[in-house]
N, CA and C of each residue as an Amber inpcrd file, in Angstrom:
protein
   348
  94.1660000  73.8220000  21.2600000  93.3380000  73.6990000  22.4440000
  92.0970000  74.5710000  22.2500000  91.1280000  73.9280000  22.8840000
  89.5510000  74.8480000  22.5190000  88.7910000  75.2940000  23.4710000
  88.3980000  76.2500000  24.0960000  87.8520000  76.5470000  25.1830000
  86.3410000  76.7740000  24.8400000  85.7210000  76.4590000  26.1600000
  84.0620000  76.1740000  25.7730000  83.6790000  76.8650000  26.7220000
  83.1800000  77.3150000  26.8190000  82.0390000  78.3990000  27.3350000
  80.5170000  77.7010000  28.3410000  80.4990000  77.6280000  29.1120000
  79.3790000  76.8870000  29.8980000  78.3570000  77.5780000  30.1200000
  77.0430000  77.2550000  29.4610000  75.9020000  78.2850000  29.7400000
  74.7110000  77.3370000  30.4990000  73.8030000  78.5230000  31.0470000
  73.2990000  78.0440000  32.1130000  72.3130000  77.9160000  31.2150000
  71.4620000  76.1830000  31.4940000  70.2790000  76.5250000  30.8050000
  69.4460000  76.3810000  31.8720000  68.2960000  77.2440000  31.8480000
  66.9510000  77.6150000  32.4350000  65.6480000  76.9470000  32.0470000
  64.8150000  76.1990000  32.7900000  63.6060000  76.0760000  31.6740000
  62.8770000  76.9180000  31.8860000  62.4800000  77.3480000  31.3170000
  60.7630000  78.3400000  31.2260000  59.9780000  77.9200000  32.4420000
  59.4190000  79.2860000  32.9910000  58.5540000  79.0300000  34.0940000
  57.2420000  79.1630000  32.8730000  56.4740000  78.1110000  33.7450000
  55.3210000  78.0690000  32.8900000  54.0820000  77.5520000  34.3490000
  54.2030000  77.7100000  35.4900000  53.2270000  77.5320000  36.3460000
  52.3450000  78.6980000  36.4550000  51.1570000  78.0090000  37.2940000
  49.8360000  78.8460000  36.9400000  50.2970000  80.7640000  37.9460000
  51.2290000  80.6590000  38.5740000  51.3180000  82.0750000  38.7470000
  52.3210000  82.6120000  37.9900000  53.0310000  82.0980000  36.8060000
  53.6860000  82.8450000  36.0940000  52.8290000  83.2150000  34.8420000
  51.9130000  82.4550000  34.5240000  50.8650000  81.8030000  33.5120000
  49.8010000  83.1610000  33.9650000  49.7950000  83.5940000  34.9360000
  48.5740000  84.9970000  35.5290000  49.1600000  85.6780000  35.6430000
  50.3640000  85.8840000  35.6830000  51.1410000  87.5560000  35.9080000
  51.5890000  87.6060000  34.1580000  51.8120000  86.8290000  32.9150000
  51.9080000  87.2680000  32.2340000  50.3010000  87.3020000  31.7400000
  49.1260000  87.2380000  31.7220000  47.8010000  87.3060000  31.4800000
  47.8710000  88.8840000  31.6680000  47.9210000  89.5840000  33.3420000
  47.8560000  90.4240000  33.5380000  48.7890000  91.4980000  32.9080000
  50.0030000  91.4500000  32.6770000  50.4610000  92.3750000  31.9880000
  50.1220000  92.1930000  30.8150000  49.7040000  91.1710000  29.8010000
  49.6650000  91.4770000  28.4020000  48.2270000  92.1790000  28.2300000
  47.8510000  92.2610000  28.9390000  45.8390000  93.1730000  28.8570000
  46.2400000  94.2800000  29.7880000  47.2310000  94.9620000  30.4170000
  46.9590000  96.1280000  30.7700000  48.4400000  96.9220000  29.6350000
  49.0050000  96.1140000  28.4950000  49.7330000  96.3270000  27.5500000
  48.9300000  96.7340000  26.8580000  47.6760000  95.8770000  26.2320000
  46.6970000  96.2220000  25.3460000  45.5920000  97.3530000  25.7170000
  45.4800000  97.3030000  27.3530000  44.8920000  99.1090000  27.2670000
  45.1440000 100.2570000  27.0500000  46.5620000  99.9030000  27.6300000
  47.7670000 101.3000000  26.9210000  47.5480000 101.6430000  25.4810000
  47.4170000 100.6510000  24.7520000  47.9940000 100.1600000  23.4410000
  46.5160000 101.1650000  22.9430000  45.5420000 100.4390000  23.1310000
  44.1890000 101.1330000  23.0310000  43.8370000 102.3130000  22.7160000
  44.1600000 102.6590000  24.2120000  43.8530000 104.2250000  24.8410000
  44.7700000 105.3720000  24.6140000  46.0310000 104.7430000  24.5700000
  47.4120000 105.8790000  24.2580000  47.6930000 105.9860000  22.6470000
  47.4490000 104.7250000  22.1080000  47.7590000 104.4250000  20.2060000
  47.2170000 104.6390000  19.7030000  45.7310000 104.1270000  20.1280000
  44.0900000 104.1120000  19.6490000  44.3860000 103.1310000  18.2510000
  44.8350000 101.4710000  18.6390000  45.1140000 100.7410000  18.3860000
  43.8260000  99.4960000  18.5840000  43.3870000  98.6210000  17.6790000
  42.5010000  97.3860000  18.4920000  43.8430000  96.7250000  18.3800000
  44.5030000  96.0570000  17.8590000  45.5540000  95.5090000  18.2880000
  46.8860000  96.4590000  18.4340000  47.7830000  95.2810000  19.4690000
  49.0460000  96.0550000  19.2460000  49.8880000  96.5100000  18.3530000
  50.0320000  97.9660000  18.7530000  50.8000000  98.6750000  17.8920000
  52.7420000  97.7780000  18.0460000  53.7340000  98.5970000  17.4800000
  54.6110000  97.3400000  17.2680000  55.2950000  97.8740000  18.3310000
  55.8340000  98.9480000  18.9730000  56.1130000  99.0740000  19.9450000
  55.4020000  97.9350000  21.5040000  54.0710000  98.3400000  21.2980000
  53.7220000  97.5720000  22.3670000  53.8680000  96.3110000  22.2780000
  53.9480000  95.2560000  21.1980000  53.8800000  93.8910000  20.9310000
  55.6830000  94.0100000  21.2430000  56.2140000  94.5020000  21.0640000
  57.6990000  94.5400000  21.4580000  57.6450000  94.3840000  22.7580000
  57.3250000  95.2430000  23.4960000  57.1950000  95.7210000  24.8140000
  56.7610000  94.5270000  25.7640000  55.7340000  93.8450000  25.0640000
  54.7200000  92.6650000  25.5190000  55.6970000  91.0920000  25.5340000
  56.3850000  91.2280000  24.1540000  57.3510000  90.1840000  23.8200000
  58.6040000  89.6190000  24.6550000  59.1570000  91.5900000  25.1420000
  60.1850000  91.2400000  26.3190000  59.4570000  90.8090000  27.6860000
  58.6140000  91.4800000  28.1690000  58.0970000  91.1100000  28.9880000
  57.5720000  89.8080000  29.5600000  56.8950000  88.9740000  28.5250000
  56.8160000  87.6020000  28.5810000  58.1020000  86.6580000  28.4930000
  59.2820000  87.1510000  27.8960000  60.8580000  86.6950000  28.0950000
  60.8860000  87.0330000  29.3710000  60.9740000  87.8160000  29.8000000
  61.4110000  88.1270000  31.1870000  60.6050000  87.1050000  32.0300000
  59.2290000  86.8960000  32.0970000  58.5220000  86.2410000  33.3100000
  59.0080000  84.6220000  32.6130000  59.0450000  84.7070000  31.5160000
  59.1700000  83.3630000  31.4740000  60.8850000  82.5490000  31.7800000
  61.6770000  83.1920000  31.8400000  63.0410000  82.9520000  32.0020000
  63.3770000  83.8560000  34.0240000  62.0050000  84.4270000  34.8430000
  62.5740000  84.6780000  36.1090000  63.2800000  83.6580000  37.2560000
  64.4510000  84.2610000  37.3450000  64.9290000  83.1600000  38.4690000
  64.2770000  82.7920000  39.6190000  63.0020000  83.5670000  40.0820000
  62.1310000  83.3530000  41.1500000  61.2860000  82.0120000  40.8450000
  60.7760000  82.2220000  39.6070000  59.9970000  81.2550000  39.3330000
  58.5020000  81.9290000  39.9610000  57.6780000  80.3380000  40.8190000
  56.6870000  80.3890000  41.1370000  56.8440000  81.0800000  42.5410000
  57.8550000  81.5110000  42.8110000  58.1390000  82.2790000  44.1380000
  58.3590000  83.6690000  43.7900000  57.9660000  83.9300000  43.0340000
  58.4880000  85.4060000  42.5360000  57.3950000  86.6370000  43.0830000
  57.6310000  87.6590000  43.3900000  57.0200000  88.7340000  44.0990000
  56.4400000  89.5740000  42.4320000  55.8420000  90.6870000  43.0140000
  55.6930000  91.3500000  41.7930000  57.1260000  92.3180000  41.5850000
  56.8300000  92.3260000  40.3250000  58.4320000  93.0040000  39.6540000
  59.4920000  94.1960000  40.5370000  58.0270000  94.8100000  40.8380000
  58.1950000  96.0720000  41.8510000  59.0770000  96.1920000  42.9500000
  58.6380000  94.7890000  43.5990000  59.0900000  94.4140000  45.0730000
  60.7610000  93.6330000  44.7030000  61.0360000  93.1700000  43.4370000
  61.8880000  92.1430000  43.3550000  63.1870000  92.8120000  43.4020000
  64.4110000  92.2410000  43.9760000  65.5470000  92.6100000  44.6110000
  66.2940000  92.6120000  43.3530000  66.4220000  91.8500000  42.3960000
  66.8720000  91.6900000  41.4020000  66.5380000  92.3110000  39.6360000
  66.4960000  93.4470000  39.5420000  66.1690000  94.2900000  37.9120000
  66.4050000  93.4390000  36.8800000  65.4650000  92.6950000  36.2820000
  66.3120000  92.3780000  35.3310000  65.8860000  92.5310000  33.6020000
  65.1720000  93.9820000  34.0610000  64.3640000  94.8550000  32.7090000
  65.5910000  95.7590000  32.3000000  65.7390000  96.1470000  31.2800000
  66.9560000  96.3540000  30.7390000  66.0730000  98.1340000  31.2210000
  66.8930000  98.9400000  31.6060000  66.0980000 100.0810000  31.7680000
  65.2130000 101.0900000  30.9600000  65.1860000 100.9500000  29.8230000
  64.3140000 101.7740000  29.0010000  63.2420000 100.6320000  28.5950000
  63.0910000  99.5570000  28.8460000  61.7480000  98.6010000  28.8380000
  61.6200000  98.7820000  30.2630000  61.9710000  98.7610000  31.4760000
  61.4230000  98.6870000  32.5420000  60.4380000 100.4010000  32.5270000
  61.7150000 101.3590000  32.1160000  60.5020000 102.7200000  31.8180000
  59.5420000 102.7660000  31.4390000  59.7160000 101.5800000  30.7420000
  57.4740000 101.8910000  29.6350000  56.9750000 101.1190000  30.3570000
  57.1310000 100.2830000  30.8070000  56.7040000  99.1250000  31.3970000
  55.8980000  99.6720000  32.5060000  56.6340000 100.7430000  33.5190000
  56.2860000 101.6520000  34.6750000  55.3840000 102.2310000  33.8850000
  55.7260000 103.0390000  32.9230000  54.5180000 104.3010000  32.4040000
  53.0320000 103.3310000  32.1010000  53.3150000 101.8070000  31.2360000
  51.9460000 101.2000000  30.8760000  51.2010000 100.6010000  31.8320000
  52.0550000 100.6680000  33.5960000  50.9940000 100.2470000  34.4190000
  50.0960000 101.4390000  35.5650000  51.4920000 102.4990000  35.3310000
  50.5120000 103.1850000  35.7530000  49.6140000 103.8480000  35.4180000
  49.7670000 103.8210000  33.9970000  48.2750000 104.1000000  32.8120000
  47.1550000 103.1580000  33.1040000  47.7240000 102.0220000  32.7170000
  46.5390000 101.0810000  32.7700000  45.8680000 100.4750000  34.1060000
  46.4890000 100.9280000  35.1970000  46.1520000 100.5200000  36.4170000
  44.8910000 100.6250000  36.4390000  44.5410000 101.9700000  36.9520000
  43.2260000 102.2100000  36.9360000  41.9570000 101.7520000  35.6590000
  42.1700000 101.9140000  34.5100000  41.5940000 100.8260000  33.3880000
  40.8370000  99.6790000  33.7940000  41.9870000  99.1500000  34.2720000
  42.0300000  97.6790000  34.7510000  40.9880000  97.3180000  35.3930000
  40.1320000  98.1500000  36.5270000  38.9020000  98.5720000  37.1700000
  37.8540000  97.8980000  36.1940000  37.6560000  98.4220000  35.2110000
  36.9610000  99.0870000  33.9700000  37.1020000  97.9380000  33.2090000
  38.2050000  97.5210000  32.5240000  37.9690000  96.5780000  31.9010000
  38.3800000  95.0280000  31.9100000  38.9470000  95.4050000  32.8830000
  39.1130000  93.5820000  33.5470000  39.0180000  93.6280000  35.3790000
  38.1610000  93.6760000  35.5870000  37.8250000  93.6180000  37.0320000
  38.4620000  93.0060000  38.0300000  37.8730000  91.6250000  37.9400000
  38.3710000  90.2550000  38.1740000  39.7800000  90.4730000  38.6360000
  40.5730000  90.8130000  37.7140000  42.1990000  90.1770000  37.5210000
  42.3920000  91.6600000  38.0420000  42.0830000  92.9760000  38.1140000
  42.3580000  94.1870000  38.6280000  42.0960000  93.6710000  40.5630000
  41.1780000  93.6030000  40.7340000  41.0730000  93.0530000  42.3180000
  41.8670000  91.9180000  42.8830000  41.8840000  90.9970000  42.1660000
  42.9590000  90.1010000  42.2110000  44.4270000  90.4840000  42.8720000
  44.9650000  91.9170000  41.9530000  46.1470000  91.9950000  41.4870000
  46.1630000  92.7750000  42.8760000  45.1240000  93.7210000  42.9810000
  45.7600000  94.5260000  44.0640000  45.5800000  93.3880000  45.6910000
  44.7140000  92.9580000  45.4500000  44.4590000  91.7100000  47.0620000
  46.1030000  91.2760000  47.2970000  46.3220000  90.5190000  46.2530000
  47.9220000  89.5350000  46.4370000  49.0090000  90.7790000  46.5960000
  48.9910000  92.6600000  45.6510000  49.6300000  93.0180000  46.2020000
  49.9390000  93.6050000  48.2180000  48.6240000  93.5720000  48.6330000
  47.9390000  94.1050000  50.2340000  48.6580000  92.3370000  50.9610000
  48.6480000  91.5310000  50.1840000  49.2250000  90.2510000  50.8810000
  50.9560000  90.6040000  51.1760000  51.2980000  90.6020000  50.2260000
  52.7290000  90.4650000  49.8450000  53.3340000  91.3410000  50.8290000
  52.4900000  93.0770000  50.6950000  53.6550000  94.1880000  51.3950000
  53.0600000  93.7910000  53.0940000  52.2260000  92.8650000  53.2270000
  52.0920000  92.1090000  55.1780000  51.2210000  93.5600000  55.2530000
């Protein structure tokens, strides 16, 4: 007798707000990367860092309903990537001003939406 194992398959979120929240973290990855490595590209830590991260948004059970990570009820950063993850935004937050404007105003508007 053979027992089988049932796994859930997921497809990839790939809509335009999963498609902008990974935009935004992979460029405030690369300011870290920058400014803390003194890297033009990613160092391998950060391309690691960048790699889970885009697994993660792209496999979230929220999907296109998903809050920012912060707000979300559900962890599902293994805890020593969610640690850097914290340290590379609150590095690069302010950056973000500076070198991507646009998507820095953006980010904080939808967060002033979200917390009402």
């Amino acid at each position: 007798m053979c027992c089988t194992v049932a796994k859930q398959i997921r497809e990839l979120n790939n809509g335009p707000r999963i498609q902008k929240e990974k935009e935004t973290v992979t460029k405030m990855i690369e300011v870290y990367c920058r400014k803390q490595h003194h890297h033009s590209e990613l160092c391998e830590d950060c391309q690691d860092l960048n790699d889970y991260a885009m697994k993660r948004l792209s496999f979230c059970q929220f999907g296109e309903e998903k809050s920012f990570c912060s707000y979300c009820p559900v962890h599902c950063y293994k805890p020593d990537y969610r640690q850097k993850i914290k340290e590379v935004m609150r590095f690069s937050g302010p950056w973000m001003l500076l070198y991507h404007p646009i998507l820095a105003v953006k980010h904080v508007w939808q967060e002033k939406i979200h917390k009402g």
